[in-house]
Backbone as a ProteinNet text record, in pm:
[ID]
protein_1_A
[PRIMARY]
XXXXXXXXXXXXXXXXXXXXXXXXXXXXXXXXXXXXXXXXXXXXXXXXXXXXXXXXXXXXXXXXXXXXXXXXXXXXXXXXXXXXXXXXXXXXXXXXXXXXXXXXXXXXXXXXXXXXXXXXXXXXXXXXXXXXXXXXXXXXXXXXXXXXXXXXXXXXXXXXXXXXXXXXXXXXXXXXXXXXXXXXXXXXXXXXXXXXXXXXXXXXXXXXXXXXX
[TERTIARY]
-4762.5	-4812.8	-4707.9	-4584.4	-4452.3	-4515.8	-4496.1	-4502.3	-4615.4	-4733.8	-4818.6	-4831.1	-4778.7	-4710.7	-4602.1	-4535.4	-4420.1	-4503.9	-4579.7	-4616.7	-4727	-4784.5	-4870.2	-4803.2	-4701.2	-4648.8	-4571.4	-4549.4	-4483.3	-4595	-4697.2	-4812	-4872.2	-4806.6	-4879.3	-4760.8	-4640.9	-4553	-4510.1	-4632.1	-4653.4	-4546.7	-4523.3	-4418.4	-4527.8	-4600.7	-4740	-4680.3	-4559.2	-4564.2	-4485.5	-4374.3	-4329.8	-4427.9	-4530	-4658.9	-4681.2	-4757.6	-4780.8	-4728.8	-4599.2	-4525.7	-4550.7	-4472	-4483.2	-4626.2	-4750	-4892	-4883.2	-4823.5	-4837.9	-4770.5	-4656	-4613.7	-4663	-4721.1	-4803.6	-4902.2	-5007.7	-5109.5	-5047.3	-4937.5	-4918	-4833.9	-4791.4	-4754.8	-4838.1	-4978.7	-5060.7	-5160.5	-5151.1	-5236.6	-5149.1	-5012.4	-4939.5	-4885	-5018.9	-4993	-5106.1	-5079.2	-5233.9	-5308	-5489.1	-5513.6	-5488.3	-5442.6	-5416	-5545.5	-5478.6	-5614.6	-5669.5	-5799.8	-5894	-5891.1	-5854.5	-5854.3	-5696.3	-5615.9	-5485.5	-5506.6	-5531	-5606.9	-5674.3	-5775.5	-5858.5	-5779.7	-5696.8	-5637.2	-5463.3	-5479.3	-5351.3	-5480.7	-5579.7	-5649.4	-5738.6	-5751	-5750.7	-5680.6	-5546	-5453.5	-5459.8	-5443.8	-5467.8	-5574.5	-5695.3	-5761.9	-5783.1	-5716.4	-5652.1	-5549	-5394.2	-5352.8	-5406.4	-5533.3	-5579	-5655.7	-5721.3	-5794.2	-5719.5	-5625.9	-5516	-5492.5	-5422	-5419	-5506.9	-5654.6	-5774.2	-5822.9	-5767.1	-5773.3	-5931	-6051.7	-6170.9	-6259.1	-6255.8	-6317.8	-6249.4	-6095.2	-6031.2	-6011.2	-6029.1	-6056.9	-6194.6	-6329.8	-6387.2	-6404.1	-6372.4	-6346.1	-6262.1	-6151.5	-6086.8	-6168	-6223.2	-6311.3	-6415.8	-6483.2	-6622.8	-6513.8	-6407.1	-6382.7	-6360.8	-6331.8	-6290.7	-6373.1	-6512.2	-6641.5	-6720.3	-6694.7	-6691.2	-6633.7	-6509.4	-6430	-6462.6	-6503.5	-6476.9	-6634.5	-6750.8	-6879.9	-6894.2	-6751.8	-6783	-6792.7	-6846.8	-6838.4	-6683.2	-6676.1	-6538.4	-6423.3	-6462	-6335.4	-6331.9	-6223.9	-6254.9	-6178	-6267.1	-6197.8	-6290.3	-6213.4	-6321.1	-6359.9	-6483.6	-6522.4	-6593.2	-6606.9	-6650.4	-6564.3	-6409	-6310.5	-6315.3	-6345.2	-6356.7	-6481.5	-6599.4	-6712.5	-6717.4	-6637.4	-6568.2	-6514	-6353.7	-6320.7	-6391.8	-6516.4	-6566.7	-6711.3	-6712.4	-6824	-6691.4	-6593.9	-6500.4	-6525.2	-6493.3	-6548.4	-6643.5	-6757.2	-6896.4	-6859.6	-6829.1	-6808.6	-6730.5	-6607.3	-6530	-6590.8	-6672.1	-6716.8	-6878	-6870.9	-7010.4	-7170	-7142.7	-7238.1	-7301.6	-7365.6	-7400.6	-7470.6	-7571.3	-7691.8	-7560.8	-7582.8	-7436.6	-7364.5	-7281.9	-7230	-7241.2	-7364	-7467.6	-7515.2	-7586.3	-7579.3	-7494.8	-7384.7	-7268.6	-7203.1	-7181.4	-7171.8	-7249.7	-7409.7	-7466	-7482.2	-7495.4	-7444.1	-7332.2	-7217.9	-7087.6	-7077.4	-7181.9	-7214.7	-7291.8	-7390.6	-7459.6	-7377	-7317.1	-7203.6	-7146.3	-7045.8	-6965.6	-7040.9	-7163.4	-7238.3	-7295.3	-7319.2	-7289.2	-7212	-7080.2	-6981.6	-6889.9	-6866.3	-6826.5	-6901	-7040.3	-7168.1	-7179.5	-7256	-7262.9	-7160.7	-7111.3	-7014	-6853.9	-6806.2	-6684.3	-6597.3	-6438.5	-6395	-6379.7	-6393.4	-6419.3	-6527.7	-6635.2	-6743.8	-6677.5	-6572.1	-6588.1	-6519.1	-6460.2	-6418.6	-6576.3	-6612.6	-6723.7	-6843.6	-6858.2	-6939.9	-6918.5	-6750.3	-6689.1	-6692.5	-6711.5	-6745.7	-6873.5	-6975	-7141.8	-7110.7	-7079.8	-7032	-7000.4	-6843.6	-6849.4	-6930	-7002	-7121.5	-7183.8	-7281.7	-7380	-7364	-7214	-7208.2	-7178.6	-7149.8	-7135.7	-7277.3	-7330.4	-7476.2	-7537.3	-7553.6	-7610.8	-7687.6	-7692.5	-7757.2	-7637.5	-7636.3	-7591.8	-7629.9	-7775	-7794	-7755.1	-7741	-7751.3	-7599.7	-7518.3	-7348.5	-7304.9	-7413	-7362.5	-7390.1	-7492.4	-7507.7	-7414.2	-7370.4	-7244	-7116	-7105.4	-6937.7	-6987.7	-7114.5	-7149.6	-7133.1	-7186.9	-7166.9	-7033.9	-6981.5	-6847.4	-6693.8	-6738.8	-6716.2	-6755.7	-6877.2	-6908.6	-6859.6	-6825.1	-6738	-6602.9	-6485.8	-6359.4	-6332.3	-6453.9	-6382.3	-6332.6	-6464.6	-6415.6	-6299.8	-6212.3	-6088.9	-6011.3	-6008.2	-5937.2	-5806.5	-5753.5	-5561	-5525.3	-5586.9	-5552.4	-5588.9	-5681.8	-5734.5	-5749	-5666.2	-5636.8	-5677.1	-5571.1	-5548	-5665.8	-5768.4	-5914	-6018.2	-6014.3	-6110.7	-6094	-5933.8	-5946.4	-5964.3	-5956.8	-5981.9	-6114.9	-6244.5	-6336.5	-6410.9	-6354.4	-6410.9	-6363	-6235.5	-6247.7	-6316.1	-6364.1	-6499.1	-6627.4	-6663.1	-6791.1	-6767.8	-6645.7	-6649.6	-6685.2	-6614.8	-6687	-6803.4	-6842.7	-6984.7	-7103.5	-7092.8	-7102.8	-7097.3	-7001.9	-6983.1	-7041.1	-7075.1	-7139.9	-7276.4	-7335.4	-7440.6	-7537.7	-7386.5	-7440.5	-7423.9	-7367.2	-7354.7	-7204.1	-7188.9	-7064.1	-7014.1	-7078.1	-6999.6	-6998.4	-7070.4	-7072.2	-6912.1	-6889.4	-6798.8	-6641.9	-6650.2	-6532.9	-6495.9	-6668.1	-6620.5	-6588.4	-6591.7	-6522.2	-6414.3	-6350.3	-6228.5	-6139.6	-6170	-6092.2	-6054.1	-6181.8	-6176	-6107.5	-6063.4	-5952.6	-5861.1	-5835.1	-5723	-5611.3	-5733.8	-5626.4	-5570.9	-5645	-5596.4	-5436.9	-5515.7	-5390.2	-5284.5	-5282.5	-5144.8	-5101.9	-5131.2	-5054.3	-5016.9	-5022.4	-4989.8	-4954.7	-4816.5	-4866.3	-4741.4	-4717.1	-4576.3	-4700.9	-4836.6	-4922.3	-5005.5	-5014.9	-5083.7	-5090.1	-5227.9	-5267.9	-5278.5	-5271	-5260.4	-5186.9	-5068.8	-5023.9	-5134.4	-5178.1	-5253.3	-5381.1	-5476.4	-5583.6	-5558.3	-5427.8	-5363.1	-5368.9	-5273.3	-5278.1	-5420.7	-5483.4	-5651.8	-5700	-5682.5	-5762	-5667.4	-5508.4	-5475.1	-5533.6
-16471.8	-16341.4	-16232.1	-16320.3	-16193.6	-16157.2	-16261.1	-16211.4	-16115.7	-16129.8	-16048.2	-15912.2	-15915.3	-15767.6	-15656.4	-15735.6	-15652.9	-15592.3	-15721	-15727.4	-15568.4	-15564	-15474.7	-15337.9	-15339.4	-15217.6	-15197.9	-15253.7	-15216.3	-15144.1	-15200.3	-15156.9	-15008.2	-14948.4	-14870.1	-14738	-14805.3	-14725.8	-14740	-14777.4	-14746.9	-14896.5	-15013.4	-15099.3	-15216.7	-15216.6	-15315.4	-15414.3	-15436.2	-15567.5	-15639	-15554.2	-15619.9	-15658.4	-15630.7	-15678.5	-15769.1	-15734.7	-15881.5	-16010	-16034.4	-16076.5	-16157	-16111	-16106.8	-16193.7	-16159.7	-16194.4	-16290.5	-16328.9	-16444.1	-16561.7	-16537.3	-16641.1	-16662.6	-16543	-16584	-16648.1	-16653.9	-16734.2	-16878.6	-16911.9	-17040.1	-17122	-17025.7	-17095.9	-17151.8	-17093.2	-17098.9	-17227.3	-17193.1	-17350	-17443.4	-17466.5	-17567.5	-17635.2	-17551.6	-17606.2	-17651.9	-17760.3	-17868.3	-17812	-17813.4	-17731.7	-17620.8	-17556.3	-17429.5	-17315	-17185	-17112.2	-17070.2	-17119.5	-17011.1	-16898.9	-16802.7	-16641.6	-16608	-16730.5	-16635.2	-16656.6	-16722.9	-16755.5	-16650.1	-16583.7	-16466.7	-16370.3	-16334.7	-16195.9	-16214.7	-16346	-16288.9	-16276.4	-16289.3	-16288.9	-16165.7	-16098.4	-15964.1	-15881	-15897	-15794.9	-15797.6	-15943.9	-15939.9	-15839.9	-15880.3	-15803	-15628.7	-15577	-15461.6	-15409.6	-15464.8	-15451.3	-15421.7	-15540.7	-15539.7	-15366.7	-15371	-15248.4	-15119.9	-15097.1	-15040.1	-15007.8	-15081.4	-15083.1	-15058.1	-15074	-15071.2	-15172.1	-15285.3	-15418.1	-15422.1	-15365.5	-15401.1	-15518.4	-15553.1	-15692.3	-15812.5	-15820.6	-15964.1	-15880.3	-15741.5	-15759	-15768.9	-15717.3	-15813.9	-15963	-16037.6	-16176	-16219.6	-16127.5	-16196.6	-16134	-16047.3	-15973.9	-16087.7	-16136	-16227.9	-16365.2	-16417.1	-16543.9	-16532.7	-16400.3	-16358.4	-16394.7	-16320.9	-16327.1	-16435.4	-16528	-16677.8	-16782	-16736.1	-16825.8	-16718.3	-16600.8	-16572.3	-16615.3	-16663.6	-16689.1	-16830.1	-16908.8	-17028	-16998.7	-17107.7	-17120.7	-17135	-17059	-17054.7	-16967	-16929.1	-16845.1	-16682.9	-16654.7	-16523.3	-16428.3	-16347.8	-16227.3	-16159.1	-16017.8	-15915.7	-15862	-15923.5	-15963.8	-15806.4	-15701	-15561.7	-15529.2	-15559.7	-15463.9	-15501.9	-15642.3	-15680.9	-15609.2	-15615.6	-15546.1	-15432.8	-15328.1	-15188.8	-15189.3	-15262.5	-15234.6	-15318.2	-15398.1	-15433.3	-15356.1	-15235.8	-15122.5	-15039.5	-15031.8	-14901.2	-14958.4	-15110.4	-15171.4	-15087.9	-15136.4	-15115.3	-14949.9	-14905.3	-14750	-14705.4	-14742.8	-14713.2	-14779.7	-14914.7	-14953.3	-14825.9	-14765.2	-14726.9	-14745.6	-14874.1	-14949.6	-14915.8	-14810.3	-14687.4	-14800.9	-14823.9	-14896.1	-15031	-15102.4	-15195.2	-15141.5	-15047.6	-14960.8	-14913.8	-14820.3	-14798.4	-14892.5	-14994.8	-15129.1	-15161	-15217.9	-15270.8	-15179.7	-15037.3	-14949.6	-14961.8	-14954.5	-14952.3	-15039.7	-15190.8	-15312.5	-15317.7	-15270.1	-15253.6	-15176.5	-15040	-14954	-15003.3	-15118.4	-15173.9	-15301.3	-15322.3	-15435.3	-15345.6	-15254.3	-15171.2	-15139.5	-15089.9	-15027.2	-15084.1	-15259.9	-15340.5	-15346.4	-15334	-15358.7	-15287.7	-15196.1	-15089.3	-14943.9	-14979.4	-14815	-14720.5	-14657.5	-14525.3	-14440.3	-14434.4	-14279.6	-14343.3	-14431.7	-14479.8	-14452.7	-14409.9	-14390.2	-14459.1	-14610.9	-14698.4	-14705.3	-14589.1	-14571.3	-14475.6	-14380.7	-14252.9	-14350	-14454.6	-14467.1	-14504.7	-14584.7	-14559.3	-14482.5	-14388.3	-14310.1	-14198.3	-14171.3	-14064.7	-14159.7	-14302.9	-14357.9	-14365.6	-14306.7	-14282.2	-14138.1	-14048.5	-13927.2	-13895.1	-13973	-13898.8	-13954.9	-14102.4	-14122.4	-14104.6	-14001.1	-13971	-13815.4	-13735.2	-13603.5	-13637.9	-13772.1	-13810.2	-13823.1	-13888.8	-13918.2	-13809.9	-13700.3	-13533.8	-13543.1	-13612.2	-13631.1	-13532.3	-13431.5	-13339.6	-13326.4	-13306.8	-13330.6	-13458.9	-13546	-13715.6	-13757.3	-13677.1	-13658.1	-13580.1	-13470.9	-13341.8	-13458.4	-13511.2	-13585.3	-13666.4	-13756.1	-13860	-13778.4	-13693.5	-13599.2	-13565.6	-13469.2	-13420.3	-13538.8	-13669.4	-13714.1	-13765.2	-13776.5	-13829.1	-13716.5	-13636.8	-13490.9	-13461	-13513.8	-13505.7	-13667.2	-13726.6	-13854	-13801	-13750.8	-13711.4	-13565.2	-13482.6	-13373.4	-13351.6	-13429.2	-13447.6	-13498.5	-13574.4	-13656	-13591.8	-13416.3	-13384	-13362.4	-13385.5	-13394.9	-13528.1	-13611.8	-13745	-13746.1	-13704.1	-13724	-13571.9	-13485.1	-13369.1	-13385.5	-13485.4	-13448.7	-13545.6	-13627.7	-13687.2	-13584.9	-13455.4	-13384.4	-13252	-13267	-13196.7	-13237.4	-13369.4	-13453.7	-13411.2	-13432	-13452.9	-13313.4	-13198.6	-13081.2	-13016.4	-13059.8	-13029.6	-13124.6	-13252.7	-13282.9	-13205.8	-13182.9	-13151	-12984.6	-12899.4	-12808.1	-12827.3	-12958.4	-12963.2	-13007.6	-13113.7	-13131.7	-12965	-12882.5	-12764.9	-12680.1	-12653.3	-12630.4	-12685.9	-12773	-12896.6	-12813.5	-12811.3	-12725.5	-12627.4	-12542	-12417.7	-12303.2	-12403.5	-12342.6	-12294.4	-12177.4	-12114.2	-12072.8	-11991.2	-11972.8	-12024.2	-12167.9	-12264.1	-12325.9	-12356.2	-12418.4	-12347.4	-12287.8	-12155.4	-12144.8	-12167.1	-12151.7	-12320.9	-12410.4	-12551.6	-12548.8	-12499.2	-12519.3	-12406	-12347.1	-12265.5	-12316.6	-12387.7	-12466	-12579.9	-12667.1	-12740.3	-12718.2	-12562.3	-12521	-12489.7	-12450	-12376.3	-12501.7	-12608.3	-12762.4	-12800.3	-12821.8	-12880.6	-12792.1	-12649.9	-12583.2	-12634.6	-12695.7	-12744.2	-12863.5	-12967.9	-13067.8	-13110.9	-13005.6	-13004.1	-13168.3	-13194.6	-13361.4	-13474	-13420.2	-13558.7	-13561	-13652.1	-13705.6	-13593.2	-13548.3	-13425.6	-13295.8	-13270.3	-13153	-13016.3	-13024.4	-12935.8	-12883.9	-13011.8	-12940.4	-12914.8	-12927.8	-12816.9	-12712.1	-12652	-12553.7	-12472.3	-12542	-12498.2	-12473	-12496.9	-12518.8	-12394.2	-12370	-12260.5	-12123.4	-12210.7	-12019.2	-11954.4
-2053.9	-2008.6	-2027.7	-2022	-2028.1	-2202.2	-2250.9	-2433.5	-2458	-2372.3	-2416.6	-2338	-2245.5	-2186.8	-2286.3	-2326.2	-2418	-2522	-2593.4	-2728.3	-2713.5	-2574.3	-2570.6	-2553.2	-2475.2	-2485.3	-2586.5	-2709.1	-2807.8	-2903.9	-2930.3	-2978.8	-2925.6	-2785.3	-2786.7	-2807.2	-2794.5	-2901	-3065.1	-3090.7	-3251.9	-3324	-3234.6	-3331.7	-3318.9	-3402	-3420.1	-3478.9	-3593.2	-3609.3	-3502.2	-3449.9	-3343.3	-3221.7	-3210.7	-3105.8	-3180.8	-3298.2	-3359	-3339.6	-3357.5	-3344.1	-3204.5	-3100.5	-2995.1	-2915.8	-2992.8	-2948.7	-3023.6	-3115.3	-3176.2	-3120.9	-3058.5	-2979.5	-2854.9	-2800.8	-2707.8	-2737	-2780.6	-2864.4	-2833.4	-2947.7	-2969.1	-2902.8	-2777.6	-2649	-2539.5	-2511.7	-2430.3	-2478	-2625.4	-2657.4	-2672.2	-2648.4	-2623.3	-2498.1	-2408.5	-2263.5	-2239.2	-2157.5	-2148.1	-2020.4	-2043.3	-1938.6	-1869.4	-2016.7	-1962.4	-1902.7	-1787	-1710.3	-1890.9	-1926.9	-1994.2	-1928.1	-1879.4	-1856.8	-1951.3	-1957.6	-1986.7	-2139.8	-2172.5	-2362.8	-2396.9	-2284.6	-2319.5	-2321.6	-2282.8	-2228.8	-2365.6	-2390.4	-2500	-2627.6	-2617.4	-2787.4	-2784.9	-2615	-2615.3	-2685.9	-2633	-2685.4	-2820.8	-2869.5	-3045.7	-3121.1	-3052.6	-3111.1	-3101.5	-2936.5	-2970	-3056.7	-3096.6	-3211.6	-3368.1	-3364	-3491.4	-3506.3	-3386.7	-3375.1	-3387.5	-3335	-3372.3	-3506.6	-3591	-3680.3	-3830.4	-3738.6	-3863.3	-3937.6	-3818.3	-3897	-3789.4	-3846.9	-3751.4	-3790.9	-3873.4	-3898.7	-3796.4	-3810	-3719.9	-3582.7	-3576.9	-3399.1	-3351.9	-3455.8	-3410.6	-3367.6	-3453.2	-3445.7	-3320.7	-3274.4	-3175.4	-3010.9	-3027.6	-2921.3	-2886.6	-3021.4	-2987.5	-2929	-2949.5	-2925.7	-2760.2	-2738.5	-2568	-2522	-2550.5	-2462.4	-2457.6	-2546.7	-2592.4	-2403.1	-2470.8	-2355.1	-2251.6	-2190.3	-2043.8	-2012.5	-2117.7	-2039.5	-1980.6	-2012.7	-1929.5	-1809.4	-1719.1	-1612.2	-1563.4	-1410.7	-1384.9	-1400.2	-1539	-1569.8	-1541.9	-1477.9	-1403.3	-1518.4	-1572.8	-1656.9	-1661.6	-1674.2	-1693.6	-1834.4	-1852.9	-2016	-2032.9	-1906.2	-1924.5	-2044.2	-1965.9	-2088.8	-2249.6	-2271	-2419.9	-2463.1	-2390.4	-2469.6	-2499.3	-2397.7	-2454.1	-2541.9	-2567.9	-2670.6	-2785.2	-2793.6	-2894.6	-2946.5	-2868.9	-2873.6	-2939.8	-2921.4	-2982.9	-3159.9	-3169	-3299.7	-3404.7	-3316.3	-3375.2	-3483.5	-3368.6	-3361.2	-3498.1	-3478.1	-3610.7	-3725.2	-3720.9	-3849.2	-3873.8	-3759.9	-3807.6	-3752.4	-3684.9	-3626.1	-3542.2	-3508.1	-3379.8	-3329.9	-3359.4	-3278.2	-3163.4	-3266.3	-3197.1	-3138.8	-3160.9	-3025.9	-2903.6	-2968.4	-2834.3	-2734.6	-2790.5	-2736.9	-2638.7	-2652.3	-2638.6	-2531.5	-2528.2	-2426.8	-2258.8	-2341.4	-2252.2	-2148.2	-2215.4	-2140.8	-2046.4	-2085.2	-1996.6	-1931.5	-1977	-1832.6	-1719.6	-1733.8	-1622.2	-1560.8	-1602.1	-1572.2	-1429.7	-1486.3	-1409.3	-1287.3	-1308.3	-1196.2	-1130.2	-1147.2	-1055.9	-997.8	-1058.3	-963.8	-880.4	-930.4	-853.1	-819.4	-839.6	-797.9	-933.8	-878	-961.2	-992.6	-876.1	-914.1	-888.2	-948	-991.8	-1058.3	-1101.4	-1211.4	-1293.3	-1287.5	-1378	-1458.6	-1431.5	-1533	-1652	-1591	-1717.6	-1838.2	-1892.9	-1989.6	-2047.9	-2020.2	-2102.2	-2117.9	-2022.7	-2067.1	-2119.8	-2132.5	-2240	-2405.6	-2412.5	-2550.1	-2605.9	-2483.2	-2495.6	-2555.8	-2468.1	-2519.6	-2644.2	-2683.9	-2858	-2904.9	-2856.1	-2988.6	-3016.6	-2901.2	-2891.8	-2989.5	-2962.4	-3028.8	-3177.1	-3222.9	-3333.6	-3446.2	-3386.7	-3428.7	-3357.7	-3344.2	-3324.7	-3216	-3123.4	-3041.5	-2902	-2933	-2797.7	-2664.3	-2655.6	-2528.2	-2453.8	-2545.3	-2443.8	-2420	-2556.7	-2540.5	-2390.5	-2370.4	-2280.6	-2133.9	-2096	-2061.6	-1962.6	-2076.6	-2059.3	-2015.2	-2033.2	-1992.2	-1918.1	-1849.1	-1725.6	-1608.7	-1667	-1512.8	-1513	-1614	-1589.2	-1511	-1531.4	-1494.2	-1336.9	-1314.6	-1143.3	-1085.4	-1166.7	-1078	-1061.6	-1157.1	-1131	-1050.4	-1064.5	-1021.2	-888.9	-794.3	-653	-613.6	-698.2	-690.7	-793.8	-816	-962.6	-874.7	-801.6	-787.2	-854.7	-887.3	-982.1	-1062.4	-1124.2	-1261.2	-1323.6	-1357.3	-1390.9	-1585.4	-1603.2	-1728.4	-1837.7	-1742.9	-1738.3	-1765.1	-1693.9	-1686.9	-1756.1	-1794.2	-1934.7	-2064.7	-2079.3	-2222.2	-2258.9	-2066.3	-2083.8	-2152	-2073.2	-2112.6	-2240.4	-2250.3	-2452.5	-2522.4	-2519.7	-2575.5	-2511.4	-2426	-2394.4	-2486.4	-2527.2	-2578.8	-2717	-2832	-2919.8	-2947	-2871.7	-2840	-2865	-2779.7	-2769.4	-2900.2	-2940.4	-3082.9	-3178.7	-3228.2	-3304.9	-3281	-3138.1	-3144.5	-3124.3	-3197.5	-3208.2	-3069.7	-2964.8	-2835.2	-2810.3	-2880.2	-2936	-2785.5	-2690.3	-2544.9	-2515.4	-2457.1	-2371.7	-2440.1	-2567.4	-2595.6	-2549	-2598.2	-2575.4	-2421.4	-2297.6	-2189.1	-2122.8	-2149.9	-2149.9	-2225.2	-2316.7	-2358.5	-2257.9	-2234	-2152.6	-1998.5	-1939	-1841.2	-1861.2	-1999.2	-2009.4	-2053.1	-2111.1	-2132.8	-2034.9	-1927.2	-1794	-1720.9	-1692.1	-1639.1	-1720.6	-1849.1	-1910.2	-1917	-1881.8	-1888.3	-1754.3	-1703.1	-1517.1	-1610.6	-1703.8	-1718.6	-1853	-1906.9	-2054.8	-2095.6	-1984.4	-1988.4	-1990.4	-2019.2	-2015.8	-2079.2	-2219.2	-2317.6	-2416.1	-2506.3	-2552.7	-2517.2	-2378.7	-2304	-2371.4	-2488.6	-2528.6	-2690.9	-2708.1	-2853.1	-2753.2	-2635.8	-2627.1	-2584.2	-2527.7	-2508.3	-2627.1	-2736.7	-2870.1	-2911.3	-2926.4	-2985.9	-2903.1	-2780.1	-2714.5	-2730.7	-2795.8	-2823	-2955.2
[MASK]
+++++++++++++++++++++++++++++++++++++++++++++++++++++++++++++++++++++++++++++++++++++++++++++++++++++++++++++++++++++++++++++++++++++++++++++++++++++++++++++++++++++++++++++++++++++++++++++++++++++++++++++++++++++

């Protein structure tokens, strides 16, 4: 678990073969232990297949996504197979695969809302991946949609999730733009412009700044 901790945070500072690496010995340490937990097998062939995804390798992170959801549907094994089907809807997505995407989203949105309700923050990651797909495939209203409610789950809690609800509203601005809803857009980028100037030490926050000057 140590190997696949590093391996993951190396990956998300851009040193993928050194993750590679790293996930690879995790891999071939875990199947060299007898009876080992099936959850920790899932969760190092997770990360693999995030790397791959990463990288653009989307064919073998599919492959390592389906072997997850494989091993977490036995009986017994406790993992949260929500997060593989997300990132195996982010899949679909980059190959193209809307329907499969869509799919695949939607499923892990009823998962979630079993489990933790309606109005959770553990819903907005995926219903900001309903969102661009929906503004992707021109479907705006059903994009505007997905950021609106994700937008009335964080805002009540916006002293923590600041720089959440500006990601969200510079998409809901190009969303907007895309169609044709030239003020509406202009007046959501401005509403995440003014956020992210309180927080420009976190993530993208300095380019929608940039973008709205």
């Amino acid at each position: 678990l140590m190997l696949h901790n590093v391996g993951m945070l190396d990956s998300l500072q851009g040193h993928d073969e050194v993750a590679q690496r790293l996930l690879k010995e995790a891999l071939k340490l875990i199947k060299s232990i007898p009876e080992a937990d099936p959850a920790f097998m899932a969760q190092v062939l997770n990360g693999i297949g995030i790397v791959h995804y990463r990288l653009g390798n989307n064919g073998k992170a599919e492959k390592f996504f389906e072997q997850v959801l494989q091993i977490s549907s036995a009986p017994g094994v406790r993992f949260d197979s929500a997060r593989t089907l997300n990132n195996l809807g982010d899949v679909y997505f980059a190959q193209r695969k809307f329907k499969k995407a869509e799919d695949t989203f939607k499923r892990v949105l009823e998962m979630k809302e079993a489990e933790v309700g309606q109005s959770h923050p553990d819903l907005v990651l995926t219903l900001t991946a309903l969102g661009v797909l929906y503004s992707e495939t021109k479907r705006y209203t059903a994009a505007e949609e997905q950021y609106r409610r994700a937008l009335a789950i964080l805002e009540p809690r916006a002293s923590d999730f600041e720089p959440a609800i500006a990601r969200l509203l510079h998409s809901l601005s190009i969303t907007y733009a895309r169609a044709g809803r030239k003020s509406e857009s202009n007046m959501a980028l401005a509403e995440a412009a003014a956020i992210a100037r309180r927080n420009l030490h976190k993530g993208e926050m300095a380019s929608i700044v940039e973008e709205y000057s």
